[in-house]
C-alpha positions in Angstrom: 92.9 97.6 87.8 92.7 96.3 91.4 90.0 93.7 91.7 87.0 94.7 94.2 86.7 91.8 97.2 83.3 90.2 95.0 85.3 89.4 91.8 88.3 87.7 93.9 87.7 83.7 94.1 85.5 82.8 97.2 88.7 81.6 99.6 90.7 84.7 98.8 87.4 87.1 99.7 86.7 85.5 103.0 90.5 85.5 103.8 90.7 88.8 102.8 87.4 89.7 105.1 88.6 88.4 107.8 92.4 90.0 107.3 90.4 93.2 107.3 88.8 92.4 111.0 92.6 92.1 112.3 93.6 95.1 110.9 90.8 96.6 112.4 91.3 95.6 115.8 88.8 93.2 115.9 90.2 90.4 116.3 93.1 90.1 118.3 95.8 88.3 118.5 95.1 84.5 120.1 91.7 84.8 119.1 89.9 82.2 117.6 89.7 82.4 113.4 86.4 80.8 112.1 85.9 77.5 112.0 85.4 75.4 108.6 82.4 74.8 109.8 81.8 78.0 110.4 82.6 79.5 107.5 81.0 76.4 105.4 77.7 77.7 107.6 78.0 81.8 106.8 79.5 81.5 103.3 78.0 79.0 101.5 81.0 77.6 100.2 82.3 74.0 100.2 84.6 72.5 102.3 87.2 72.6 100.2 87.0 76.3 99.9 86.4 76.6 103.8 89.7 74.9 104.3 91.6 77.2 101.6 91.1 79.7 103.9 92.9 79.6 107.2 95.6 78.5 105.0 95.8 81.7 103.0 96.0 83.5 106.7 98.4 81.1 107.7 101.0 81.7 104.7 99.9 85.7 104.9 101.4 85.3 108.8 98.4 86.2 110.1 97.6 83.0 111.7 99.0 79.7 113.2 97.1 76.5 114.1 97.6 75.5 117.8 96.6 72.0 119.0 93.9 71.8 120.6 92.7 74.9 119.8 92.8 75.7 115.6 93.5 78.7 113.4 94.5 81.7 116.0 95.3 85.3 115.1 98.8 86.2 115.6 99.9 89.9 114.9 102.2 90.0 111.6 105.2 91.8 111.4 104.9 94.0 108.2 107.7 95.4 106.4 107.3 98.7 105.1 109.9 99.2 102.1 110.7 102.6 100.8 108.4 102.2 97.8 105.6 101.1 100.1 106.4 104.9 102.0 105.9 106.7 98.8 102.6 104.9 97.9 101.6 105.5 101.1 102.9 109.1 101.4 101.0 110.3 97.9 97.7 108.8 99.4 97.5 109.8 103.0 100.3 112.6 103.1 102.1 110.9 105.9 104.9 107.6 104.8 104.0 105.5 108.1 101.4 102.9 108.7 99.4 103.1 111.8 101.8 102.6 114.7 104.4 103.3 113.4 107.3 106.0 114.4 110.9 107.0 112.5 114.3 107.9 114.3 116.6 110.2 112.4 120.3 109.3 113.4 122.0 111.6 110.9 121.6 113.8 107.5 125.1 114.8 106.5 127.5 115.1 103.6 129.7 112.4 102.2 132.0 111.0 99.7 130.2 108.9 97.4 131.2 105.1 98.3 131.7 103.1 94.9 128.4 101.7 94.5 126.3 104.8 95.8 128.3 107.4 93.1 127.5 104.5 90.1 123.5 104.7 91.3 123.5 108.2 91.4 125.5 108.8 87.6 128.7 110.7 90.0 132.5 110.4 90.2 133.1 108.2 93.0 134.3 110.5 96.1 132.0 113.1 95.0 130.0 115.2 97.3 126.9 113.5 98.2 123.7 113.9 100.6 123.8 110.8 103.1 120.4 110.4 105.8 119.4 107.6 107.9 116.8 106.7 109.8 115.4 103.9 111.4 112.2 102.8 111.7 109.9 101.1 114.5 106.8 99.6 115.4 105.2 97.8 118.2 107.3 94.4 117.5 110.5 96.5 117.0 112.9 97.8 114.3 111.0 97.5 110.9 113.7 98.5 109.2 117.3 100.6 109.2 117.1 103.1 105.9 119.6 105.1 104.4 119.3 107.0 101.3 121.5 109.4 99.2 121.0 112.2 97.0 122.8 114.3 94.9 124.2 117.7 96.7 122.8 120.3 94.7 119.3 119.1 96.0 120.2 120.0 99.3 120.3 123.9 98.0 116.6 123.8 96.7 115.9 122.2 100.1 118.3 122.6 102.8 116.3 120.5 105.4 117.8 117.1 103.7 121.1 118.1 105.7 119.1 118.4 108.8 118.9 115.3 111.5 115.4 115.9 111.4 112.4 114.1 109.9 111.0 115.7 106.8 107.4 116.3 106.4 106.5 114.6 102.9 109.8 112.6 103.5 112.0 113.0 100.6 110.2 112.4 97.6 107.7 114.8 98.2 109.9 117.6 99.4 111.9 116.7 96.3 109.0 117.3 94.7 107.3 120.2 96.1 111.1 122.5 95.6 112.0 121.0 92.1 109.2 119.7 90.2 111.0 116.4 90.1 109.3 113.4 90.9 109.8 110.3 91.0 108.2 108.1 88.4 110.4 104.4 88.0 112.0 101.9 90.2 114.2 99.3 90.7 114.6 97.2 93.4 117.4 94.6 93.9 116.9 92.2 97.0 120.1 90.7 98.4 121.0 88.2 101.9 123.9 90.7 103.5 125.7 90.6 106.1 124.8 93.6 109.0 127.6 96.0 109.1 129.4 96.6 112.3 128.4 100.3 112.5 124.8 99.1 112.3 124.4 96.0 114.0 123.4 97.8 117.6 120.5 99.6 115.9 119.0 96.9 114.2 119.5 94.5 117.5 121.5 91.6 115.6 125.4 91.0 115.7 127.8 92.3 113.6 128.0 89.7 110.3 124.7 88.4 110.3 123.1 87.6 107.4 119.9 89.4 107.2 117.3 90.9 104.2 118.4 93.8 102.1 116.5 96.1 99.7 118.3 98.1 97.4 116.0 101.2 95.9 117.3 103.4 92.7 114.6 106.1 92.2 113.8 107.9 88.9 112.3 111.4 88.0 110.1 112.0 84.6 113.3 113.2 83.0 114.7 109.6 83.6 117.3 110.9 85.8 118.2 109.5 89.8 116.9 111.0 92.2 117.6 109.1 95.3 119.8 105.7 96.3 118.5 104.0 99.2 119.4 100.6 100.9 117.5 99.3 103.8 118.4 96.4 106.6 115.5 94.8 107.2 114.7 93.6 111.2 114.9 90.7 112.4 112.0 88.6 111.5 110.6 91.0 109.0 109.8 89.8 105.9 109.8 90.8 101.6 106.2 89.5 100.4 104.2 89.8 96.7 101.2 88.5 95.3 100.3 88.6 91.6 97.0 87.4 90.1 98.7 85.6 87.0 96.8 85.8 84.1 
């Protein structure tokens, strides 16, 4: 059950307020957070709480302190992961936040490279459904994505061979043509060096280390649906909260 702002503790519900008015547009980036004072004044709360919060925004990389001036608004890079799309596309329709936009650069047939043909349960060299696509915001590349899916998929739904974006994305046109969807993850994050064949895309050199997410996807039969590894930008980063009980 996901806790409602009142029954988070006093620091995370203001932080989480005030997140809320930069999302919104609100506030800005370079502009001014409130004050411990401030917020000691409108909350109620003590200064110990008051100070919890522009720390919260800072670690969230929604705010830095600038002498002089205090706790400003800076705009945070988010990452979007491939489980973040599918949550998103199942509850708007669409698999992008607001702003941001998706470049196909190729949907195509390959031979199964060791590590995709173990993910997907094949023969290695066997006949396999390779897109990519990259993904942008207004502070760049978010992330480069490639996924790959067993062939006979592509003859309940041909339009995973085209260089074209797909309207529910994969999942959901998975979905919609088979009745298969996808139930169960696993991720596996690794530090990887970019390819060479990447590197231009994703605006780094060939070799450097960078972020990596590495997404096996599941159906309610317990069989694989989709492999998919993404490069993450540069200066993008993998964040998760838990309330620990």
């Amino acid at each position: 059950m996901v806790e409602s702002p009142r029954a988070l503790a006093p620091y995370k519900r203001i932080a989480a307020e005030i997140r809320a008015r930069i999302d919104s547009g609100e506030l800005q980036p370079g502009d001014r957070i409130p004050s411990v004072r401030e917020i000691i004044r409108s909350e109620g709360v003590s200064t110990a709480t008051a100070t919890r919060v522009a720390a919260v925004l800072r670690a969230d990389g929604y705010a830095e302190s600038v002498p002089g001036v205090g706790t400003v608004v800076v705009k945070p890079r988010k990452l979007t992961t491939g489980p973040d799309r599918l949550t998103i596309m199942r509850a708007t329709g669409t698999g992008f936040r607001e702003g941001e936009r998706t470049e196909i650069l190729g949907a195509e047939r390959v031979a199964a490279a060791p590590r995709v043909a173990d993910a997907l349960g094949l023969e290695e060299g066997a006949s396999v459904v390779q897109r990519r696509r990259i993904y942008y915001d207004g502070t760049g590349v978010v992330t480069l994505s490639t996924s790959w899916l067993a062939v006979e998929l592509a003859e309940a739904a041909p339009e995973l061979l085209e260089a074209a974006p797909l309207p529910k994305m994969t999942f959901g046109l998975i979905e919609e043509r088979t009745g298969r969807r996808a139930v169960r993850r696993r991720d596996v994050v690794a530090v990887r060096p970019v390819p060479e064949d990447l590197a231009e895309r994703l605006e780094m050199s060939a070799g450097t280390l960078t972020l990596t997410m590495a997404n096996t996807y599941w159906d309610q039969h317990g069989n694989v649906t989709e492999y998919a590894e993404d490069f993450l930008g540069a200066g993008r980063e993998l964040a998760a909260e838990y309330d620990l009980q």
